[in-house]
N, CA, C and O of each residue as an XYZ file, in Angstrom:
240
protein
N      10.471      2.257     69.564
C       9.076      1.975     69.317
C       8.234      2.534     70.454
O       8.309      1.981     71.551
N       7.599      3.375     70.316
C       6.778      3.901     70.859
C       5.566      3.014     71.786
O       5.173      2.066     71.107
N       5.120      3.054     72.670
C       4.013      1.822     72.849
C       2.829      2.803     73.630
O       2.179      2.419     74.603
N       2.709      4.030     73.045
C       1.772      5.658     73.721
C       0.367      5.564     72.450
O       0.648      4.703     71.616
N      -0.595      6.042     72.251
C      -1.482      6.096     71.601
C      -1.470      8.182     71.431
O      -1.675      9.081     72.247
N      -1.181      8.165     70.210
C      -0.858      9.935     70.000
C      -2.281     10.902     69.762
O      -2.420     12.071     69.404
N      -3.057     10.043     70.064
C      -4.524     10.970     70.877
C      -4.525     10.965     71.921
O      -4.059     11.949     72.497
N      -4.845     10.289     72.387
C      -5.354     10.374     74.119
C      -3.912     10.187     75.052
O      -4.043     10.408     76.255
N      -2.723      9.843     74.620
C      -1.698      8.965     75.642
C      -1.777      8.567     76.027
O      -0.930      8.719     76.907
N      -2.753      7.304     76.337
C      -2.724      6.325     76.815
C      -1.630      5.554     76.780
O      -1.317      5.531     75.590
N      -0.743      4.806     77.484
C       0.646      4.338     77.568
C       0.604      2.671     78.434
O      -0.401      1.962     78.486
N       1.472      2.454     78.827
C       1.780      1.559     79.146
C       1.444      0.932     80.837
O       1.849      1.644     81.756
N       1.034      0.197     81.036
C       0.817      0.016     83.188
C       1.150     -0.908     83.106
O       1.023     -1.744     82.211
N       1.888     -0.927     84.506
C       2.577     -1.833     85.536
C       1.926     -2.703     86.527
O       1.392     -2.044     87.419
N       1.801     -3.979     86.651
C       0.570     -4.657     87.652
C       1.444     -5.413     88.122
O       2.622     -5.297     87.783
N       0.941     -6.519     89.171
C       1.729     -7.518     89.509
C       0.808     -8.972     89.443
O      -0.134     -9.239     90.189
N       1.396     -9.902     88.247
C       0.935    -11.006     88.405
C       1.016    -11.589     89.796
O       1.866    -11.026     90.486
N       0.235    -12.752     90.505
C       0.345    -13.087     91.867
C      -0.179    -14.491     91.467
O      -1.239    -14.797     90.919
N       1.031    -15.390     91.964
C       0.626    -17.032     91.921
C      -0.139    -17.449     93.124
O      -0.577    -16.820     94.087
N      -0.170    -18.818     92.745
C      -1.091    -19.700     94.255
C      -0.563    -19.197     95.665
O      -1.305    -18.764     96.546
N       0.584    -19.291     95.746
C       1.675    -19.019     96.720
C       1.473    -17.464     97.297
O       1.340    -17.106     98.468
N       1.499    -16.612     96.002
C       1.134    -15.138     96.724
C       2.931    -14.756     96.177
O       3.641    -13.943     96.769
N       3.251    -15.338     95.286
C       4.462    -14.784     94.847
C       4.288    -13.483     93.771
O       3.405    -13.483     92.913
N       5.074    -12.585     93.909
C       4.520    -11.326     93.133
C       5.586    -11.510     91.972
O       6.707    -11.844     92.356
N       5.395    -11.335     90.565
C       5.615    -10.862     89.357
C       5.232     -9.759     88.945
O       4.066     -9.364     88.951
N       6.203     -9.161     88.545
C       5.462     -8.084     87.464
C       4.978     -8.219     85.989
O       5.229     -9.013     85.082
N       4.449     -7.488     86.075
C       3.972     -7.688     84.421
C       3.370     -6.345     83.765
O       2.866     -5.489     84.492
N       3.421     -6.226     82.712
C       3.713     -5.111     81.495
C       2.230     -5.132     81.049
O       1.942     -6.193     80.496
N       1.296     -4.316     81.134
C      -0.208     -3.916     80.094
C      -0.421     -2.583     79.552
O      -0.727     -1.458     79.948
N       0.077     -3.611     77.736
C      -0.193     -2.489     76.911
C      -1.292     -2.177     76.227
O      -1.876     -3.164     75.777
N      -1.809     -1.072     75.978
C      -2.371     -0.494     75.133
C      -2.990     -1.395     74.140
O      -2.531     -2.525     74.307
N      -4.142     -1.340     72.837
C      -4.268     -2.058     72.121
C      -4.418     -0.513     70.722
O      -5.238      0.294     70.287
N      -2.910     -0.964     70.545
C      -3.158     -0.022     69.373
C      -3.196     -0.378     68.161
O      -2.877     -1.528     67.860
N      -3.680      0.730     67.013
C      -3.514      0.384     66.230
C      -3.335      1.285     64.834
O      -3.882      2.386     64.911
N      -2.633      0.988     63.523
C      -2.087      1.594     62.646
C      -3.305      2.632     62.071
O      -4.251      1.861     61.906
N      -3.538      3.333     61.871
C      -4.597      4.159     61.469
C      -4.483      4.946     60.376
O      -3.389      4.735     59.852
N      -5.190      5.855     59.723
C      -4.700      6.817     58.942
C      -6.308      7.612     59.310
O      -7.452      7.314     58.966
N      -5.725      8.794     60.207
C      -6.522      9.789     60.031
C      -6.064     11.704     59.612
O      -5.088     12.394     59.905
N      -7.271     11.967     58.861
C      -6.681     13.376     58.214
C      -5.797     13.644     57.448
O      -5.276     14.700     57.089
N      -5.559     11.932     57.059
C      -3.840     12.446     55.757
C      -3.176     11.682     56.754
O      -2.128     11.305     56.231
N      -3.247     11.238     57.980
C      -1.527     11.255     58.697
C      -1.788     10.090     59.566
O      -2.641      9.937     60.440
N      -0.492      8.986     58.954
C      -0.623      7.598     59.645
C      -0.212      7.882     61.001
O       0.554      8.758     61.401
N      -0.993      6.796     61.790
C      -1.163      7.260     63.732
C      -0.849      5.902     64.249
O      -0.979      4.939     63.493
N      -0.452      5.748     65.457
C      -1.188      4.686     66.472
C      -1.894      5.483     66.846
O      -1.590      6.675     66.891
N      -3.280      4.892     67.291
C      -4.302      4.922     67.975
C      -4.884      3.671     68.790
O      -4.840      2.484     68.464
N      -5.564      4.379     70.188
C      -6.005      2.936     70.491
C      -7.268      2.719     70.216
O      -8.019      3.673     70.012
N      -7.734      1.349     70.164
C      -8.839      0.927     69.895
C      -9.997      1.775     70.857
O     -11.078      1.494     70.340
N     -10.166      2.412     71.676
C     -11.375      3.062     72.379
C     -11.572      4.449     71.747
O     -12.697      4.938     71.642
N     -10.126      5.263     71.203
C     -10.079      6.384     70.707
C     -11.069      6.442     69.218
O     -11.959      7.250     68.952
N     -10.416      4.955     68.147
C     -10.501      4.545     67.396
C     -12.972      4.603     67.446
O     -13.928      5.088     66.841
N     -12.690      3.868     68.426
C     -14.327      3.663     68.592
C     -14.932      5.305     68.296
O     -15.493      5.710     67.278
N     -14.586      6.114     69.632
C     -15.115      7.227     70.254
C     -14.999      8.054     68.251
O     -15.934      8.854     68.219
N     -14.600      8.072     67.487
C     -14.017      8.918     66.291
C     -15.084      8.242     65.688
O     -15.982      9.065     65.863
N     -15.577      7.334     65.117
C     -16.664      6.318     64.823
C     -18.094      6.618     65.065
O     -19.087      6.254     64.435
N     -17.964      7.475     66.275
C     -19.631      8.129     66.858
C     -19.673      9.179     65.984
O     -18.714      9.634     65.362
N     -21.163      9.669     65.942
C     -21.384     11.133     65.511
C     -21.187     12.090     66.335
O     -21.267     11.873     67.544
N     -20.893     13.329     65.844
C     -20.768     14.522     66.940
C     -21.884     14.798     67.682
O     -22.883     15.016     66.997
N     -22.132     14.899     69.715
C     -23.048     15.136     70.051
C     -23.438     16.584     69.769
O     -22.599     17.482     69.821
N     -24.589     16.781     69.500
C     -25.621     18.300     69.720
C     -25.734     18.971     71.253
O     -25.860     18.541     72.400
N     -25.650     19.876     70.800
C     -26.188     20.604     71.909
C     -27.785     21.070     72.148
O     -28.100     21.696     73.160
Protein backbone atom coordinates (compact mmCIF):
# COMPACT_ATOMS: atom_id res chain seq x y z
CA UNK A 1 0.00 0.00 0.00
CA UNK A 2 1.35 2.88 -1.11
CA UNK A 3 0.93 5.94 1.42
CA UNK A 4 2.69 8.73 -1.67
CA UNK A 5 0.05 11.06 -3.38
CA UNK A 6 0.88 10.32 -7.43
CA UNK A 7 0.77 14.15 -8.22
CA UNK A 8 2.76 16.00 -6.19
CA UNK A 9 4.59 12.99 -3.90
CA UNK A 10 3.87 14.08 -1.12
CA UNK A 11 4.71 11.00 1.27
CA UNK A 12 5.01 10.21 4.55
CA UNK A 13 7.14 12.36 7.79
CA UNK A 14 8.73 11.36 10.70
CA UNK A 15 8.32 13.67 14.01
CA UNK A 16 8.82 12.95 17.50
CA UNK A 17 5.95 12.93 19.91
CA UNK A 18 7.49 14.48 23.36
CA UNK A 19 5.70 13.82 26.83
CA UNK A 20 5.65 15.96 30.14
CA UNK A 21 8.93 14.33 31.01
CA UNK A 22 10.64 15.24 27.60
CA UNK A 23 10.50 11.52 26.66
CA UNK A 24 10.85 11.23 22.83
CA UNK A 25 8.46 8.93 20.67
CA UNK A 26 8.25 8.70 17.32
CA UNK A 27 5.49 9.05 15.35
CA UNK A 28 4.32 8.53 11.65
CA UNK A 29 2.39 11.81 9.58
CA UNK A 30 0.55 10.82 6.79
CA UNK A 31 -0.67 12.43 3.99
CA UNK A 32 -4.51 12.97 3.70
CA UNK A 33 -5.30 11.18 0.68
CA UNK A 34 -7.74 10.45 -1.25
CA UNK A 35 -9.49 7.99 -3.93
CA UNK A 36 -10.07 10.18 -6.95
CA UNK A 37 -10.83 9.66 -10.51
CA UNK A 38 -9.16 12.05 -12.70
CA UNK A 39 -8.91 11.94 -16.72
CA UNK A 40 -10.31 8.33 -16.87
CA UNK A 41 -7.72 7.09 -14.19
CA UNK A 42 -8.43 6.20 -10.48
CA UNK A 43 -5.53 8.11 -8.22
CA UNK A 44 -4.61 8.83 -4.65
CA UNK A 45 -4.41 12.28 -4.39
CA UNK A 46 -3.99 14.54 -1.58
CA UNK A 47 -6.46 16.75 -0.38
CA UNK A 48 -4.34 20.21 -1.24
CA UNK A 49 -3.59 18.77 -4.82
CA UNK A 50 -7.28 17.80 -4.89
CA UNK A 51 -8.12 21.68 -3.88
CA UNK A 52 -5.34 23.38 -6.22
CA UNK A 53 -7.28 21.14 -9.53
CA UNK A 54 -10.66 22.81 -8.23
CA UNK A 55 -9.22 26.47 -9.06
CA UNK A 56 -9.45 27.95 -12.48
CA UNK A 57 -6.44 28.23 -14.66
CA UNK A 58 -4.48 31.52 -13.87
CA UNK A 59 -4.12 34.13 -17.00
CA UNK A 60 -1.46 35.67 -17.97
Amino acid sequence: MSRRCEMCGKGVLTAASRSHSNIQTKKRRFPNLQNKVIDGKKMKVCTSCIKTLSKPPRRK
